[in-house]
C-alpha positions as CSV (number, residue, x, y, z in Angstrom):
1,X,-199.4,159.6,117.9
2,X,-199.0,163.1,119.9
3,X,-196.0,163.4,122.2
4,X,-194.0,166.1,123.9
5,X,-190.2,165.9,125.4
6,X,-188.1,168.1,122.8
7,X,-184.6,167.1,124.0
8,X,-181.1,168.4,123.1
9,X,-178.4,165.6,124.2
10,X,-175.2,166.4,124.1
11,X,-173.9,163.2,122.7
12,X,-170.0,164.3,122.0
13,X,-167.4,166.7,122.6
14,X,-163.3,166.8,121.8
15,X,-161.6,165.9,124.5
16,X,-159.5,168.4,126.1
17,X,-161.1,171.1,124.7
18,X,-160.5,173.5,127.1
19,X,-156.4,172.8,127.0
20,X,-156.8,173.4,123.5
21,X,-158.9,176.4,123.6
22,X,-156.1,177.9,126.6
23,X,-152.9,176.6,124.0
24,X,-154.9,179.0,121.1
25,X,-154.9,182.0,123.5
26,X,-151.6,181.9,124.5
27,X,-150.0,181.0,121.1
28,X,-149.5,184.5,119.8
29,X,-147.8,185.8,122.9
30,X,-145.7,182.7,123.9
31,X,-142.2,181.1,122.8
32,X,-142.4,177.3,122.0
33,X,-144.6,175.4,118.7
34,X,-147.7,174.8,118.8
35,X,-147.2,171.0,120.1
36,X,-144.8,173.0,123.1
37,X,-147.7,175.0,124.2
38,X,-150.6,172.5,124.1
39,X,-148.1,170.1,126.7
40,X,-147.7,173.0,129.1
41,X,-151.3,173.9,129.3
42,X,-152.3,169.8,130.0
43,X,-153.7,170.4,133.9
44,X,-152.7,174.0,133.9
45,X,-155.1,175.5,136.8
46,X,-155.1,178.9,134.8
47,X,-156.7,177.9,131.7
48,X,-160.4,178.5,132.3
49,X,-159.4,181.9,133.9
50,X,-157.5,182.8,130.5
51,X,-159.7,181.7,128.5
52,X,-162.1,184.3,129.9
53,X,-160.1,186.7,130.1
54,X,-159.4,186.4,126.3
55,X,-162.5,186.3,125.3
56,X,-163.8,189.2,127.6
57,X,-161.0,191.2,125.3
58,X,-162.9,189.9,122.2
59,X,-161.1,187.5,121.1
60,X,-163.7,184.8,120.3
61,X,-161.8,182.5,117.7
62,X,-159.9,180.6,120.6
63,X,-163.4,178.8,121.4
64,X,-164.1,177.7,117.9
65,X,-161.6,175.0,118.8
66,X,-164.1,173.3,121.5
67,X,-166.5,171.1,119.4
68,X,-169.6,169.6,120.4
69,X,-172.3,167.3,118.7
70,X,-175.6,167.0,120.1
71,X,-178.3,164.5,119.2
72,X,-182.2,166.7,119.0
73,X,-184.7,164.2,119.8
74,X,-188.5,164.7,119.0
75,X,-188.3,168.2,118.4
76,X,-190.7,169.8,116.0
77,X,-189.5,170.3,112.3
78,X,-190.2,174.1,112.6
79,X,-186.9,173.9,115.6
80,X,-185.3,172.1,112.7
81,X,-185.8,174.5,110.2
82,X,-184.5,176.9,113.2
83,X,-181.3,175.6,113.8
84,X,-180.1,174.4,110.0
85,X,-180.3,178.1,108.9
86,X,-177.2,178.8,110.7
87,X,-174.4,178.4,108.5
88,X,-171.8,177.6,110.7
89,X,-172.9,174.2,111.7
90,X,-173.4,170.5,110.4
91,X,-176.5,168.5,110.0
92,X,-177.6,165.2,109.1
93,X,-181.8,165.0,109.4
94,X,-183.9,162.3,109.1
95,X,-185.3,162.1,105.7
96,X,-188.5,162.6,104.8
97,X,-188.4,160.8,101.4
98,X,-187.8,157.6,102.7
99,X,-189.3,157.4,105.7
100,X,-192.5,156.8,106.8
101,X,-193.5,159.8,109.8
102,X,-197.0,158.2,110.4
103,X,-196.2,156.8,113.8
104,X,-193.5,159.4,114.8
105,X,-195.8,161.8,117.1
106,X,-196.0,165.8,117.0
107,X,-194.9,168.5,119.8
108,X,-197.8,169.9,121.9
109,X,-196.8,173.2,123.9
110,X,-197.3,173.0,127.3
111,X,-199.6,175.8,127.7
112,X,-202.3,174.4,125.8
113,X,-205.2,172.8,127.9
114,X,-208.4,171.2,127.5
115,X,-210.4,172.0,125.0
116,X,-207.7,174.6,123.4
117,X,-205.4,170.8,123.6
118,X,-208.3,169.2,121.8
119,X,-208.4,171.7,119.1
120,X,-205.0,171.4,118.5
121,X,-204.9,167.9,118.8
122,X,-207.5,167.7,116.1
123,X,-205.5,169.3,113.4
124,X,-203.1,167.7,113.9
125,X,-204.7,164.0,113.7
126,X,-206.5,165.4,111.2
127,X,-203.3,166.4,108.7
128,X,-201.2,162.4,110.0
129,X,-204.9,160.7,109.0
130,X,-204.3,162.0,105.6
131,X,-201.0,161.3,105.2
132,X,-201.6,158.3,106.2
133,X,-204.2,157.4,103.7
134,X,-202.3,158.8,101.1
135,X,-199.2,156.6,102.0
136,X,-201.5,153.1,101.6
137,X,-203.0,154.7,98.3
138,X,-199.5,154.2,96.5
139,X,-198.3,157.9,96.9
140,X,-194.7,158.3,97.3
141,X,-193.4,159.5,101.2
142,X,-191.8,162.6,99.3
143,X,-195.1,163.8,98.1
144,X,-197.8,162.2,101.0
145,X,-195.6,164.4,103.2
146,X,-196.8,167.7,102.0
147,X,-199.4,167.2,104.1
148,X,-197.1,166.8,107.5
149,X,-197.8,170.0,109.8
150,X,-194.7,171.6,111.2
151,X,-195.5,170.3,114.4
152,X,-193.9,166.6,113.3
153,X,-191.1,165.6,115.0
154,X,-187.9,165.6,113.7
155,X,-184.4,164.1,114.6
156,X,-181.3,164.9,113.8
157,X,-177.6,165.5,114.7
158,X,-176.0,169.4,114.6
159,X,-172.4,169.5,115.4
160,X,-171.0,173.1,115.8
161,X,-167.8,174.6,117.3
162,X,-168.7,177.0,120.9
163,X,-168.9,180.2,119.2
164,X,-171.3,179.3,117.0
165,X,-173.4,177.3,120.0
166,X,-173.1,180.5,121.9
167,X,-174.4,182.5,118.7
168,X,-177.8,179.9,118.7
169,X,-178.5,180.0,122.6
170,X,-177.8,184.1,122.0
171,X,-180.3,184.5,119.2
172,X,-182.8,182.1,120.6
173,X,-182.8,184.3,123.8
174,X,-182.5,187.5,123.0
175,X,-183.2,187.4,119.3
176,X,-186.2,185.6,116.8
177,X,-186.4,182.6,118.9
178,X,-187.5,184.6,122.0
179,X,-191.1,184.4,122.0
180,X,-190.8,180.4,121.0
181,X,-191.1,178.5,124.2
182,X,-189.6,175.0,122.3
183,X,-186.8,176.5,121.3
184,X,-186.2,178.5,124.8
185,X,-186.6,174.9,126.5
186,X,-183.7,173.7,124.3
187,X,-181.7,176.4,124.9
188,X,-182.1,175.6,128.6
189,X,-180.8,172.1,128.0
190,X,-178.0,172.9,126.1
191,X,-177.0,175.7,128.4
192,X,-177.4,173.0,131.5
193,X,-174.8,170.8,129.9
194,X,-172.6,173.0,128.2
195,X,-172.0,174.1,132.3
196,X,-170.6,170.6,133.2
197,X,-168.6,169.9,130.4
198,X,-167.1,173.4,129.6
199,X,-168.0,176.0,132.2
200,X,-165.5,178.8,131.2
201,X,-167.9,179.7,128.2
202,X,-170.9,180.7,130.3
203,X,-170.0,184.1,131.0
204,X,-169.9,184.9,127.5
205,X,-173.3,183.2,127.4
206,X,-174.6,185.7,129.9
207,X,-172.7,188.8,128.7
208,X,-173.8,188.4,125.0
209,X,-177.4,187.3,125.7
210,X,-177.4,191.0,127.9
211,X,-176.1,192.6,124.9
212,X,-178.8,191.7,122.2
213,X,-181.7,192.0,124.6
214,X,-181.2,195.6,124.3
215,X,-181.8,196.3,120.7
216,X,-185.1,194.3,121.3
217,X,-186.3,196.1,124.1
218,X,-186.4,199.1,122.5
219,X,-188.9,198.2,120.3
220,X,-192.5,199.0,120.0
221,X,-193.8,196.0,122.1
222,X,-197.0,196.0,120.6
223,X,-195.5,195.7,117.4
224,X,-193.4,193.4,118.1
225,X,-196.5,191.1,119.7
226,X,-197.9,191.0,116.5
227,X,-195.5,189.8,113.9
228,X,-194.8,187.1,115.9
229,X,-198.6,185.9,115.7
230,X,-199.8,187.0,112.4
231,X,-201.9,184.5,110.6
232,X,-201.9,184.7,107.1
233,X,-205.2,182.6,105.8
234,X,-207.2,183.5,102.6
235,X,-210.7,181.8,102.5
236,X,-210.1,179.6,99.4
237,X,-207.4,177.1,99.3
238,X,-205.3,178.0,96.5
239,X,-203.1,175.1,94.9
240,X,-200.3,175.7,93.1
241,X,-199.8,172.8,90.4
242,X,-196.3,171.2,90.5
243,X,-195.2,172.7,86.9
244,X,-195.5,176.0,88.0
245,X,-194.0,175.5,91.8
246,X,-190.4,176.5,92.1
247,X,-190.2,179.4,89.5
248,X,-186.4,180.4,89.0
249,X,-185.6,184.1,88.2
250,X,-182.5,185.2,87.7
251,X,-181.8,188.9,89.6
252,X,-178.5,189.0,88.8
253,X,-174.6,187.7,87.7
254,X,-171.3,188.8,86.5
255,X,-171.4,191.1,83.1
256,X,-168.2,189.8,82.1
257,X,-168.2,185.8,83.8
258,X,-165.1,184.9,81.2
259,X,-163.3,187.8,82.0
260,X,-163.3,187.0,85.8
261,X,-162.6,183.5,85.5
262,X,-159.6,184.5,83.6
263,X,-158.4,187.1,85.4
264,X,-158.5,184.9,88.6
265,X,-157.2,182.5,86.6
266,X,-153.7,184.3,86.4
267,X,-153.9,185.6,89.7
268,X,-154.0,181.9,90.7
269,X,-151.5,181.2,88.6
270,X,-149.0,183.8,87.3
271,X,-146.8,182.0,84.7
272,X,-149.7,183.0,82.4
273,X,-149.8,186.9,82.9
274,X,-148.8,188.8,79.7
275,X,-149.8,185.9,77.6
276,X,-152.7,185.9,75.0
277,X,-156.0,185.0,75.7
278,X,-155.8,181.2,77.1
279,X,-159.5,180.8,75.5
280,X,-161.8,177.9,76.1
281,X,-158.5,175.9,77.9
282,X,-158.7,178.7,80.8
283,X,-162.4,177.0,81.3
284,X,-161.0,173.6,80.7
285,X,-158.2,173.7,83.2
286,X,-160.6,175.6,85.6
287,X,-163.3,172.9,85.7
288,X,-160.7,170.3,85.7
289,X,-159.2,171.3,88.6
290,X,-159.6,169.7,92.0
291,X,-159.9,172.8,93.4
292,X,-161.6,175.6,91.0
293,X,-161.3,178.4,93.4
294,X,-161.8,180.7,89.9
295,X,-165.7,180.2,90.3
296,X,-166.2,181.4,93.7
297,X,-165.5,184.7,91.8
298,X,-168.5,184.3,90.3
299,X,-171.5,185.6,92.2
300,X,-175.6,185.2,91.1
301,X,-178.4,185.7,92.9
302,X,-182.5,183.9,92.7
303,X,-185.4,184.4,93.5
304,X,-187.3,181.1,93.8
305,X,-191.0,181.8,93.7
306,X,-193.4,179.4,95.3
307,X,-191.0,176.8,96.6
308,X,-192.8,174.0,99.6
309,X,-191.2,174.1,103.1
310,X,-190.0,171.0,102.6
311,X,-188.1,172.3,99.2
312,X,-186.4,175.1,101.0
313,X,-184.6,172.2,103.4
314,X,-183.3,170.8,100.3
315,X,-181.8,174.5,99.3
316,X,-180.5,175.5,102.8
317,X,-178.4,172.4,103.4
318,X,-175.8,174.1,101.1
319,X,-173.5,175.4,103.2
320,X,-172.2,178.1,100.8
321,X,-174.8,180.4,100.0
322,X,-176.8,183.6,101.2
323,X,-180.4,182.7,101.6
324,X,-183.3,184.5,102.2
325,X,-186.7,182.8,104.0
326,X,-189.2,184.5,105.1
327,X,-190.7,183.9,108.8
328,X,-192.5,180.6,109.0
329,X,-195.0,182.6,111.4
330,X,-196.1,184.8,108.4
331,X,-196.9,182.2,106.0
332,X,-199.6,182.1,103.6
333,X,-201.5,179.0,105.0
334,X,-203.9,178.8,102.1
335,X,-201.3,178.6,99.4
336,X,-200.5,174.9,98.6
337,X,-198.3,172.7,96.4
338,X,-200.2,170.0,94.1
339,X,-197.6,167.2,93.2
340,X,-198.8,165.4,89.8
341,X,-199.1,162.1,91.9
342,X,-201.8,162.9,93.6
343,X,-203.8,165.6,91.0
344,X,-203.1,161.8,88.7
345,X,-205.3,160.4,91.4
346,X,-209.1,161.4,91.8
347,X,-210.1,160.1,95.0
348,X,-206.8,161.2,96.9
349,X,-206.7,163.9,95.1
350,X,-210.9,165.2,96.7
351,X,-209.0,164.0,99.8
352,X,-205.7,166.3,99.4
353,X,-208.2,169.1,98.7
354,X,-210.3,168.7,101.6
355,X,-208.1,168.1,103.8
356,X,-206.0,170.9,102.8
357,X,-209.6,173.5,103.1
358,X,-210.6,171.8,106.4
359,X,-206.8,172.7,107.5
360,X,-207.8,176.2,106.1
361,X,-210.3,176.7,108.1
362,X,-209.4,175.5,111.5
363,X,-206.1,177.8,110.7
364,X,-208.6,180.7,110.9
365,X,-210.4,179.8,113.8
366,X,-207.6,179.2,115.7
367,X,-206.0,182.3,115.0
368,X,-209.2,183.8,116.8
369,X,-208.0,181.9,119.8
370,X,-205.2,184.4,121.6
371,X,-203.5,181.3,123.1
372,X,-203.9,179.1,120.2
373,X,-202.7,182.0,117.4
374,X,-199.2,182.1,119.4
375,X,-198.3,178.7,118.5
376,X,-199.6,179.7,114.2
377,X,-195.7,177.9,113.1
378,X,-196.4,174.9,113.9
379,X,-200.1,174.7,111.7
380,X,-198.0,175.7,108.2
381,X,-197.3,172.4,106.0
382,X,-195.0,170.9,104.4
383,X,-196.3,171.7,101.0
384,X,-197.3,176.0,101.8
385,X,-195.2,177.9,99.4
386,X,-193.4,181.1,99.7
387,X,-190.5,183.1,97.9
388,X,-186.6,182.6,98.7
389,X,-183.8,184.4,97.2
390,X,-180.4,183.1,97.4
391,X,-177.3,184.5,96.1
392,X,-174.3,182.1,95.4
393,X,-171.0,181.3,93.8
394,X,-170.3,179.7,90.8
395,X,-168.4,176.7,92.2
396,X,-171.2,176.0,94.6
397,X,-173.8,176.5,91.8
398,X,-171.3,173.6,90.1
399,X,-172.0,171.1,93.6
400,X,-175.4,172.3,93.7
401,X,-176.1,171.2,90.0
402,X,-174.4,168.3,90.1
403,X,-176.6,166.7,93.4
404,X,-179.9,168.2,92.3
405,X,-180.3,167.6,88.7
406,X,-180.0,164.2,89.0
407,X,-182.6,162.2,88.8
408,X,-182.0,161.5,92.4
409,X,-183.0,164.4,93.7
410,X,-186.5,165.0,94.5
411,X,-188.4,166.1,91.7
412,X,-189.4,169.6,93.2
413,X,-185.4,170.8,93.4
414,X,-184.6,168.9,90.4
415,X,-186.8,170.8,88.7
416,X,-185.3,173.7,90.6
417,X,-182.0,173.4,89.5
418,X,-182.4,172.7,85.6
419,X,-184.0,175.6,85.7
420,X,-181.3,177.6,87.2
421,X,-178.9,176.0,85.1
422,X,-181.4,176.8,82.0
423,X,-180.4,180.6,82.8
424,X,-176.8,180.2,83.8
425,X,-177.0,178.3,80.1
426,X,-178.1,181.2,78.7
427,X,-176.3,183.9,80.4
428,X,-172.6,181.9,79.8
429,X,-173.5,178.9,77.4
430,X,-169.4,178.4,77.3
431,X,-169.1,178.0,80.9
432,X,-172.2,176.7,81.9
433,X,-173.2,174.4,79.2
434,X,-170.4,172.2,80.3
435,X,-172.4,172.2,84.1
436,X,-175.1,169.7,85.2
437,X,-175.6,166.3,86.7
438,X,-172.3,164.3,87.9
439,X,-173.1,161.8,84.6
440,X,-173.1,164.8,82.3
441,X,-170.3,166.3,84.0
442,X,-168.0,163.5,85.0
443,X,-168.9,160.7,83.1
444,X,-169.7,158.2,85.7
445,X,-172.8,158.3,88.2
446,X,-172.0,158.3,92.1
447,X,-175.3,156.6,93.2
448,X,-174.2,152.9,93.1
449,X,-176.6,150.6,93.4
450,X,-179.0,153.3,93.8
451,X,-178.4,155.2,90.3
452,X,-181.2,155.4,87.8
453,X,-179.6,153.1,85.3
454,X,-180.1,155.7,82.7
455,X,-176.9,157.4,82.6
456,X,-176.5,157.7,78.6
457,X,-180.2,159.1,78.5
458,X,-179.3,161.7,80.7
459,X,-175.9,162.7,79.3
460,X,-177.5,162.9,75.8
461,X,-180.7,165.3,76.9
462,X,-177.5,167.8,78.8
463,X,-175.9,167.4,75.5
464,X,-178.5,168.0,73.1
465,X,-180.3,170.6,74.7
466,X,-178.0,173.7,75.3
467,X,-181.1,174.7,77.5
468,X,-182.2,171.2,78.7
């Protein structure tokens, strides 16, 4: 069950990356194409030297050339929710819908010892006995799951170009991840085989990492100590019932949506300046469009109250978007989802509850502990709430709406997005009544074999219902 070993592989990387990076630096200064200049830096002694040299100028584009993929094995899912907040980067994570994380282990920091190990160790066995239980009752993996602590371990792939790499290793170093001793230990791995493959990058490794230590330093130390181990922990369990879980408020949006999306319209495409009004066919041609840049005009930001952990991984993979989360480490670990499955369900549903108030308690008493209240990110679950804001365009809103009001999606960011789309509905009902699922929108469902089979029922509720 328990286990330690976070590991970052590096599992690929482009091949002649640092030829590429050296043809980039020298493409603005030299004669010859592009396909002229890569040939003449193939073996070129100087490469690595120029290449820091360029970037010591600051000049840090030419490394977004060098790719590398690495495979994060057994880490907890707090590094996870770590390292898919950056925006520059790729991920594909092992779901937690579909698989069963019973048997896959939890991290255990290093530090902890005897009986400050078996405290530990208890709630976490504790939390997987549950889940466990609740998986043989008949409750579904996306719901049982709520009960996961953020100590699970999680696998997945994150591909990123060496800017952005440097950016993590920076701001795990000298930024929030400083004071976390998994994610320090990955950086360390990353850093040991970035060195073999691609040396010519560690300077600026070294020379940034010097850079943000300073801000940090001159902080109140004290302070600083104690954000990064406060325990939030009321002394009643509070659960939140699934209908009123992932409130949607809408802070704010364009006065005048139409009148962007046509004036971007003729920007994009001038034959129609000076002409009258193109009406409902500006929309029409918009949406139709393989490529609707006219909606990224658009801009609307929400504040999603009392969404789970695991819903804000749901929101986050969307690459194009602005999203606010609040540290992990200053969760409110008494303040629980309650997914209709399980309140359906009295005997799981005494279990969920005292699990979830034994949790509550050891969460307390552990935060009384000064080695044990370090380590207070990895006791939050899956299913503790909190308040996100996110701000983001309207042809993103369009994907977005499209994947997660499908009857697909998991029920908690379904529910999420219909109601985001009920206020984008009211707000522009000319635009945004013709947005939701990809049935409703395209006419055909994507899911294959997988799809609901209830394609005209879902197209005729979008239809009927201006507000769903």
């Amino acid at each position: 069950m328990a286990g330690n070993g976070s590991q970052a592989e590096l599992i690929s990387y482009n091949i002649n990356n640092t030829e590429i990076c050296a043809s980039a630096a020298r493409i603005s200064t030299t004669q010859g194409d592009a396909v002229e200049i890569f040939e003449k830096a193939r073996g070129n002694e100087k490469n690595e030297g120029l290449i820091r040299k360029v970037l010591a100028s600051g000049h840090k584009s030419i490394i977004e050339h060098m790719v590398f993929t690495f495979a994060l094995r057994n880490v907890s899912v707090f590094v996870e929710q770590y390292f898919i907040e950056y925006r520059l980067a790729s991920f594909t994570v092992k779901s937690r819908r579909y698989v069963d994380f019973g048997g896959l282990g939890y991290h255990i920091p290093e530090e902890l010892k005897g009986e400050d190990r078996c405290r530990y160790c208890s709630y976490m066995d504790r939390l997987f006995e549950a889940y466990r239980v609740m998986l043989d009752g008949g409750i579904p993996k996306e719901d049982a799951r709520f009960l996961l602590p953020y100590a699970f371990h999680s696998n997945f792939y994150c591909t990123l170009n060496a800017r952005e790499l440097i950016h993590v290793v920076r701001d795990i170093r000298g930024g929030r991840g400083r004071q976390i001793p998994e994610l320090l230990d990955l950086a360390d791995q990353i850093e040991e085989q970035i060195r073999k493959v691609c040396p010519c990058v560690l300077d600026e490794l070294e020379s940034l990492a010097m850079e943000e230590r300073a801000p940090f330093e001159k902080r109140d130390r004290a302070d600083d100590t104690a954000s990064a181990v406060e325990v939030l922990a009321e002394d009643l369990v509070s659960l939140v019932d699934s209908g009123q879980a992932g409130a949607v408020s809408l802070l704010s949006g364009p006065l005048d949506p139409l009148k962007l999306l046509e004036t971007a319209f003729r920007a994009q495409h001038p034959r129609y300046a000076g002409k009258e009004k193109a009406g409902a066919s500006v929309i029409d041609q918009i949406l139709s469009s393989d490529r609707p840049r006219e909606l990224e005009q658009l801009s609307y930001s929400f504040l999603i109250s009392d969404i789970t952990l695991s819903g804000i991984t749901h929101i986050v993979r969307h690459r194009m978007q602005s999203v606010i989360i609040p540290s992990i480490q200053g969760i409110n670990h008494s303040r629980y989802i309650l997914p209709d499955t399980i309140k359906r369900d009295e005997r799981l549903f005494e279990l969920y509850k005292s699990t979830l108030e034994a949790s509550n308690i050891m969460v307390k008493e552990m935060a009384g502990n000064p080695v044990l209240r370090k380590y207070s990110y990895y006791y939050a679950l899956s299913g503790n709430v909190m308040d996100v804001m996110t701000t983001i365009n309207g042809r993103e809103l369009k994907h977005f709406i499209q994947l997660r009001a499908c009857n697909r999606a998991q029920w908690e960011v379904q529910k999420i997005s219909i109601e985001m789309l009920k206020l984008l509905r009211k707000s522009c009902p000319r635009l945004f009544g013709r947005f939701g699922p990809s049935c409703y929108v395209t006419g055909s469902c994507p899911e294959g074999r997988l799809s609901c089979g209830k394609q005209r029922e879902v197209t005729e509720r979008f239809v009927a219902d201006p507000l769903i």
